[in-house]
C-alpha positions as CSV (number, residue, x, y, z in Angstrom):
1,X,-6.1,-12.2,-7.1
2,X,-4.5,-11.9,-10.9
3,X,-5.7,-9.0,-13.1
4,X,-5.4,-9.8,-16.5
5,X,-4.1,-6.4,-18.4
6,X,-4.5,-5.6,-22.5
7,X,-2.3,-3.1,-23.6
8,X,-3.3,-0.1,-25.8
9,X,-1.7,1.4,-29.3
10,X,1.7,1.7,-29.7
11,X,2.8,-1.4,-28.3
12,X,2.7,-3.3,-31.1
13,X,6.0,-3.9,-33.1
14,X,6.6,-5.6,-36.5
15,X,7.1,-9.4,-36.5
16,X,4.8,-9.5,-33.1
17,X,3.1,-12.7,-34.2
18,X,5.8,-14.7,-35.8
19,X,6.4,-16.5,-32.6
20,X,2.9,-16.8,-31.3
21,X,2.2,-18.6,-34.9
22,X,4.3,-21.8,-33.9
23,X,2.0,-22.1,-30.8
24,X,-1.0,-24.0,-31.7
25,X,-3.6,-22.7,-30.0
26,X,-2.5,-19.1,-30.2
27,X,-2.5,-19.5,-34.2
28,X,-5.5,-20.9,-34.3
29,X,-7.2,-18.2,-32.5
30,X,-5.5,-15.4,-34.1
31,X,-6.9,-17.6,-37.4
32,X,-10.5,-17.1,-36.5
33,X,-10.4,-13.8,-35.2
34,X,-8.6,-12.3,-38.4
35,X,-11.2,-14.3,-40.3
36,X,-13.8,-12.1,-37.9
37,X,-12.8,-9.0,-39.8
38,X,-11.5,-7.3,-43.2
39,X,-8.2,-6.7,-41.4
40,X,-5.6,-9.7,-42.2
41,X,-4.0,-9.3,-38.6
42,X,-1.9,-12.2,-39.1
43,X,-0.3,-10.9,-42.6
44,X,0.0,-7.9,-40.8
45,X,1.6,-9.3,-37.6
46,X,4.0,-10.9,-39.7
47,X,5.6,-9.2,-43.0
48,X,3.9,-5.3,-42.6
49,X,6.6,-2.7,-41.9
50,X,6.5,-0.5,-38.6
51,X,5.0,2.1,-41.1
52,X,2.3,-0.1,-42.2
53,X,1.5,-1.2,-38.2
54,X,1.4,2.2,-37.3
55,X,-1.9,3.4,-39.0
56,X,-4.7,3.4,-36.9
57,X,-7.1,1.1,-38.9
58,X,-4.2,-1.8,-39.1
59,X,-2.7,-1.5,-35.6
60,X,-5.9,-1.7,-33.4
61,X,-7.5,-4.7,-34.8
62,X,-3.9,-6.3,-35.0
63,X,-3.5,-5.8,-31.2
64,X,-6.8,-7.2,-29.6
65,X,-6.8,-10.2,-31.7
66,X,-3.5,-10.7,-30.0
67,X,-4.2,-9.6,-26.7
68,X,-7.4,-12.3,-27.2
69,X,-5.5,-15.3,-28.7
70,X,-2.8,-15.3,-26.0
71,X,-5.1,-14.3,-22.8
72,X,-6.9,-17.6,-24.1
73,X,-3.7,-19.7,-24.0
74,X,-2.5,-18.3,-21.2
75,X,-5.8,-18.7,-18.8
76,X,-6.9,-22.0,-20.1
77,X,-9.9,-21.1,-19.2
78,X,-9.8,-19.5,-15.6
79,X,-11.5,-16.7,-15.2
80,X,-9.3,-13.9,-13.8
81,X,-10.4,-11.6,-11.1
82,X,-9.9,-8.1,-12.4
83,X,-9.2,-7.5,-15.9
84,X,-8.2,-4.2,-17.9
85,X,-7.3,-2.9,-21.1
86,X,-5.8,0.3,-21.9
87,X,-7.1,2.3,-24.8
88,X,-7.9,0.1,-27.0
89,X,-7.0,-2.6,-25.1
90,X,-10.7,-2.2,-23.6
91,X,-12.3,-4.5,-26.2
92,X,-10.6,-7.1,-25.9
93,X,-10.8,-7.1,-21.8
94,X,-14.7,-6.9,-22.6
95,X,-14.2,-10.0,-25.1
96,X,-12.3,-11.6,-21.9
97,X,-14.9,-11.0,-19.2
98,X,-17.5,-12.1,-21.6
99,X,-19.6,-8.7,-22.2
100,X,-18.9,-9.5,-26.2
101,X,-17.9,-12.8,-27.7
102,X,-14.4,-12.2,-29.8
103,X,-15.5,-11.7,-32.7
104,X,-17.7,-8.7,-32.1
105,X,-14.6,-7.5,-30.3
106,X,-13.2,-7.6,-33.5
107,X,-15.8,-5.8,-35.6
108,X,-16.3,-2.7,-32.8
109,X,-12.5,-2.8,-33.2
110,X,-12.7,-2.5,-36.7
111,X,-15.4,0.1,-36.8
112,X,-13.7,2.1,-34.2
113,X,-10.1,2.1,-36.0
114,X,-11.4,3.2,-39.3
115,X,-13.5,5.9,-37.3
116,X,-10.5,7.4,-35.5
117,X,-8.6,7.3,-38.5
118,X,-11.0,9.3,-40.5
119,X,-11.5,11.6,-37.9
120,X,-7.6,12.5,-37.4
121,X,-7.3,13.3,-40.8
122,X,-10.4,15.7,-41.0
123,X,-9.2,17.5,-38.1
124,X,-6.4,20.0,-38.1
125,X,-2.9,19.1,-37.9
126,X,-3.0,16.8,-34.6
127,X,-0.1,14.8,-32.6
128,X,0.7,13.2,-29.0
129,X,3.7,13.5,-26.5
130,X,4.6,11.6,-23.4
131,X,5.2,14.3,-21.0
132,X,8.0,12.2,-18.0
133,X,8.6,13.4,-14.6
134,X,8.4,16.5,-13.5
135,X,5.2,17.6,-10.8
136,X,1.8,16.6,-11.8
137,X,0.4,19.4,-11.4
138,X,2.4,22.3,-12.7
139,X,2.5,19.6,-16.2
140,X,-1.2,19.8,-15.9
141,X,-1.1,23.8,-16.1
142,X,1.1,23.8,-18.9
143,X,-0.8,21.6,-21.0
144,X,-3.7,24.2,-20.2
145,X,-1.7,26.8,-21.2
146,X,-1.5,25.0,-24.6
147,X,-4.7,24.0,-25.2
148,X,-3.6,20.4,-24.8
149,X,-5.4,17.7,-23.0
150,X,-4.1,15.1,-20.7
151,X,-5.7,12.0,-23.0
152,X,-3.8,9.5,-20.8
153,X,-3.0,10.3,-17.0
154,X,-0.9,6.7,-16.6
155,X,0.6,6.8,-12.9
156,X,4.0,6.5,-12.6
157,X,4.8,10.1,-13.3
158,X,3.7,9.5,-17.1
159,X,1.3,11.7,-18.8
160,X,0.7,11.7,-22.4
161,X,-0.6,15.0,-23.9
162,X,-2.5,15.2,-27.2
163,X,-4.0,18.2,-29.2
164,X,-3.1,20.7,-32.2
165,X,0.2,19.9,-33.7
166,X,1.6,23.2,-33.1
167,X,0.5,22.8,-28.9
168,X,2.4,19.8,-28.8
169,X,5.3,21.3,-30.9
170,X,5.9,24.2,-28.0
171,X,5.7,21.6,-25.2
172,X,8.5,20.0,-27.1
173,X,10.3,23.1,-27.2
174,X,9.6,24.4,-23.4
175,X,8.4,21.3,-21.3
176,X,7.4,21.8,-18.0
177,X,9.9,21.9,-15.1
178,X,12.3,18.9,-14.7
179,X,10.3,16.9,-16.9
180,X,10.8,15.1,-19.8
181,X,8.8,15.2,-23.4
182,X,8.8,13.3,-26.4
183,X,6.7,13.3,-29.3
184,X,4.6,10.4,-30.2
185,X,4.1,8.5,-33.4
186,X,0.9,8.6,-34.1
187,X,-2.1,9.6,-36.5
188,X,-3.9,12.1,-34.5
189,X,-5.3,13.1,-31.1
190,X,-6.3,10.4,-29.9
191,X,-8.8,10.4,-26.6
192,X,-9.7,14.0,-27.1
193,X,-12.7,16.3,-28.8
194,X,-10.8,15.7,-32.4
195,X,-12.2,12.0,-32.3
196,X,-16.0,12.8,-31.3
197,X,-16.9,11.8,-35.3
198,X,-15.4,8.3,-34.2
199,X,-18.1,8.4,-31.3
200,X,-20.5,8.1,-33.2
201,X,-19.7,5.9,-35.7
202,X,-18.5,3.5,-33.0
203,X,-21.9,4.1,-30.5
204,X,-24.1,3.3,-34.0
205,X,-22.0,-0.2,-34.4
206,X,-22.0,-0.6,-30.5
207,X,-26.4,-0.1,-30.9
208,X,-26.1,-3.3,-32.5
209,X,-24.6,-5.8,-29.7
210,X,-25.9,-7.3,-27.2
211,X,-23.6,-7.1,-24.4
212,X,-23.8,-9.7,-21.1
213,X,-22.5,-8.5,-17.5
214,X,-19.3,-9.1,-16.6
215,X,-18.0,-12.3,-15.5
216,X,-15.0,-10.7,-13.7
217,X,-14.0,-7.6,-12.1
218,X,-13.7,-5.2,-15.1
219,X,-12.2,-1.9,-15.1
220,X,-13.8,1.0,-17.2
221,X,-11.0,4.0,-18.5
222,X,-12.9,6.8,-17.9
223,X,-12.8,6.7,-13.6
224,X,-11.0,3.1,-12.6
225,X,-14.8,2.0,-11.4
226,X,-15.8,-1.3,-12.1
227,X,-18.0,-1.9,-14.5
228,X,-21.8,-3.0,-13.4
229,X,-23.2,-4.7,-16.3
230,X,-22.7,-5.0,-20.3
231,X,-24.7,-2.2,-21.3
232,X,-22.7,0.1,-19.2
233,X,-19.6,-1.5,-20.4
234,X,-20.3,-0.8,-23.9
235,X,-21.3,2.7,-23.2
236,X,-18.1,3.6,-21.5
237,X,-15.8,2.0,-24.3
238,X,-17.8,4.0,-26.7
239,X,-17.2,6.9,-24.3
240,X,-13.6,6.8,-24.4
241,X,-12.8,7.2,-27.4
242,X,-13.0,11.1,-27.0
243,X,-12.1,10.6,-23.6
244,X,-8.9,11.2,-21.4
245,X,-7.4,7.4,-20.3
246,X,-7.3,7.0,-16.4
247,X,-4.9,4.4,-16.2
248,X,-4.2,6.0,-12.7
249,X,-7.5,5.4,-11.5
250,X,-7.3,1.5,-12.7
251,X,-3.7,0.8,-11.1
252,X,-5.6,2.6,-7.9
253,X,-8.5,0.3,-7.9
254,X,-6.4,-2.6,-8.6
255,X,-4.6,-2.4,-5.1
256,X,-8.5,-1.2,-3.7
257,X,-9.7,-4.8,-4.9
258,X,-6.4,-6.1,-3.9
259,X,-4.8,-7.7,-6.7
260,X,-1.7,-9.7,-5.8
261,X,-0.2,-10.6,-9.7
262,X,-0.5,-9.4,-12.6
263,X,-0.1,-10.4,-16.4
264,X,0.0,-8.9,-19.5
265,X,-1.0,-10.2,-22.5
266,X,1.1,-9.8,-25.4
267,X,2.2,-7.3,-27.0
268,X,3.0,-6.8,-23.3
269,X,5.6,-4.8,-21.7
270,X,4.5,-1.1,-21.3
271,X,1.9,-1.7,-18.9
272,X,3.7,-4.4,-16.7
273,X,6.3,-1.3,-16.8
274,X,3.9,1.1,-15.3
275,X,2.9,-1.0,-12.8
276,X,6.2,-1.2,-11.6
277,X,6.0,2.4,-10.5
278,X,2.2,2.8,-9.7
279,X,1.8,-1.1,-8.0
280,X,5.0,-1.5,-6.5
281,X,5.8,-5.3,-4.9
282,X,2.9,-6.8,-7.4
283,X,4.9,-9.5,-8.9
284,X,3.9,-9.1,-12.9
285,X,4.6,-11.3,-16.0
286,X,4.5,-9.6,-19.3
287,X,4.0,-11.9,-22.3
288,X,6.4,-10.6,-25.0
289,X,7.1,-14.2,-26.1
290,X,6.1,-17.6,-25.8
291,X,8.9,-18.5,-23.6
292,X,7.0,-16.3,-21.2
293,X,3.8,-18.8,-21.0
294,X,5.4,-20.8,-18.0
295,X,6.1,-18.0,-15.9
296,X,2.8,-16.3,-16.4
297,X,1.0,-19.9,-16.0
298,X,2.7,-20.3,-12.7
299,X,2.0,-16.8,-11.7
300,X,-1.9,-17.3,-12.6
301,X,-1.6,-20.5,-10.7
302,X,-0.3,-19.1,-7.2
303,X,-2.5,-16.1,-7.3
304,X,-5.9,-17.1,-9.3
């Protein structure tokens, strides 16, 4: 069984689309689904600067209209049996297991990015930091000590904290024991109580759709369950946005469902890297390029 994986902010990288462009279909797609918003993903894909990517309302429609246009070429139109998107990457895994058509992927993306934007800079002083290594647990209790919240518990040994500048600032300075911490690049606190004014704006756009159930195995953030029906979808993604990730949970159900391959859809890399850890002997094909289309086409073919 292939799960088909959409990977969240931060992954993208300046240039991403210039080789997707000279494939046909892809640039097609990625055509229409720029057209679908106010956001010119493909100027953006191509000449922006990593400055320019980075801001919230740029980066988040820019990486589910790619996730989209290459899960399209790379499928063909096969319907994969689990699919899952981190962060972000949850609209465009809706888009895929047809709860949303693509272009209302792109306007909830839209809506939310602009949302989380505003709301970072409302709040006070905010930032991120992947926490590495060190036990679970005791990383869990310093973040408490903090005030911080665990807004992405990935596997692997990877947590990413997120809170008030200065919290993150003394985790920097006195991380937990035998672990590892770097501070992220990023506008605000994402997944936490600074972004409940995106909620809203997001749940008001989100009133709006009609959503279908899901034609495959989809995986909600907030717990690793799969997902019922559209409504409930929608609701979650909404959800999440002021919610703590659970990537955990989703690598956990994965093997529960038993998923035997795995790609991800470009950008891809992070979470085919996490999986490594968290899904060990899963064979996975990251689509970083192209060149990576015959792999993860001969992947999908011996495990769809």
């Amino acid at each position: 069984m292939i799960a088909v994986l959409f990977p969240g902010q931060g992954a993208q990288a300046p240039g991403m689309l210039d080789a997707w462009l000279e494939v046909d279909e892809v640039a097609s797609h990625l055509r229409a689904l720029s057209d679908a918003t106010a956001t010119d993903v493909i100027a953006h894909g191509t000449t922006s600067d990593a400055d320019t990517i980075r801001d919230t309302a740029i980066a988040q429609p820019l990486l589910v209209a790619t996730g989209i246009a290459t899960a399209r070429a790379v499928l063909g139109g096969v319907t994969p049996g689990v699919v899952a998107g981190h962060s972000v990457g949850e609209l465009g895994a809706a888009a895929l297991a047809g709860v949303i058509d693509d272009a209302t992927a792109m306007s909830l993306v839209t809506v939310r990015a602009n949302a989380m934007a505003q709301a970072a800079t409302a709040a006070e002083p905010t930032s991120m930091a992947a926490v590495l290594g060190g036990v679970e647990q005791e990383v869990l209790d310093r973040l408490e000590q903090l005030g911080l919240t665990p807004a992405n518990m990935n596997g692997g040994g990877q947590i990413v904290a997120a809170g008030a500048k200065a919290g993150i600032e003394a985790l920097v300075a006195e991380p937990p024991t035998r672990a590892r911490v770097i501070e992220l690049q990023v506008a605000g606190a994402f997944h936490t109580s600074y972004m409940e004014p995106a909620v809203a704006s997001l749940a008001a756009a989100a009133a709006e759709v009609t959503a279908a159930d899901p034609t495959a195995a989809l995986l909600s953030n907030a717990d690793g369950a799969t997902v019922a029906s559209g409504a409930d979808a929608l609701e979650r993604i909404v959800r999440q946005v002021a919610s703590p990730v659970r990537w955990d949970l989703c690598q956990e159900r994965m093997l529960a469902l038993g998923v035997t391959g795995i790609i991800e859809v470009a950008p891809g890399g992070v979470l085919t890297g996490l999986a490594k850890r968290s899904l060990k002997g899963v064979p996975a094909v990251a689509l970083k390029s192209p060149d990576d289309l015959p792999a993860a086409r001969e992947l999908l073919e011996q495990h769809a």
